[in-house]
N, C-alpha and C positions, 0 to 999 in steps of 0.2 A: 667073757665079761669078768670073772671073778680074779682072771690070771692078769688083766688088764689094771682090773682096783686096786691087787695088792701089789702089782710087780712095782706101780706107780708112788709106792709111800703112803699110800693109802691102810692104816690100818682097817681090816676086816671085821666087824664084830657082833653077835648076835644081834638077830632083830634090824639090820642093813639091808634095806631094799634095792634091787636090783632091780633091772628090767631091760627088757630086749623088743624090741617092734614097737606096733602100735596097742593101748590099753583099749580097747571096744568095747561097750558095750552089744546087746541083742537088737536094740532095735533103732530103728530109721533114728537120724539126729543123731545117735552115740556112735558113730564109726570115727577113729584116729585116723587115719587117711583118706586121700582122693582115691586109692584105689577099690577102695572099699566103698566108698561112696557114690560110685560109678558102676558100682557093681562086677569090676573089673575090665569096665572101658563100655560097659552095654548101656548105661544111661548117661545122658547129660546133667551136668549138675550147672545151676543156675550159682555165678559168682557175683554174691551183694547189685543186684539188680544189671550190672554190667555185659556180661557177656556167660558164654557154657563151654564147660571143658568137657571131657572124661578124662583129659590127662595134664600135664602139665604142659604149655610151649615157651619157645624161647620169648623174653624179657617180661614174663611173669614172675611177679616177685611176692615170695612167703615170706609170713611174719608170721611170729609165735611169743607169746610169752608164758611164764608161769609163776603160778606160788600158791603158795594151801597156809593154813595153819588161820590159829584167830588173833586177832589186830593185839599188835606189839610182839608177837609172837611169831611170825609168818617167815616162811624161807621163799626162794623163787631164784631164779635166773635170770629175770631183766627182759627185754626186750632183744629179739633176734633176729634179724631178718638177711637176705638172701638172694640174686635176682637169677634167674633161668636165662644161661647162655648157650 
């Protein structure tokens, strides 16, 4: 990850957050993935009233978006999405 930021022109410099996988929390509701949240395929997880996975199948489609910070100030990446082929 680090050889990836800077090989890229990316200057490195203290206090630059990384990260690699998913951020989870300990308890039910805070897991970053479906796999985590299936307990690694042992439970069904119920999708916005729709249908239950434990995994992903073909032409389900993820979305994600993100941002932090307080209003006028905030960063993020937008809107992302994705469809399972």
């Amino acid at each position: 990850m680090i050889a990836h930021h800077t090989l890229g022109g990316c200057p490195l410099r203290t206090g630059d957050l990384l990260g690699s996988g998913t951020l989870s929390g300990p308890d039910d509701g805070q897991q970053g993935c479906l796999v985590e949240m299936s307990h690694g395929g042992k439970r069904d997880i119920l999708l916005r009233g729709m249908d239950t996975r434990k995994y992903l199948k073909d032409g389900d489609v993820v979305s994600f978006r993100g941002r932090c910070g307080e209003p006028g100030r905030r960063v993020g990446f937008g809107h992302c999405e994705g469809r399972i082929v």
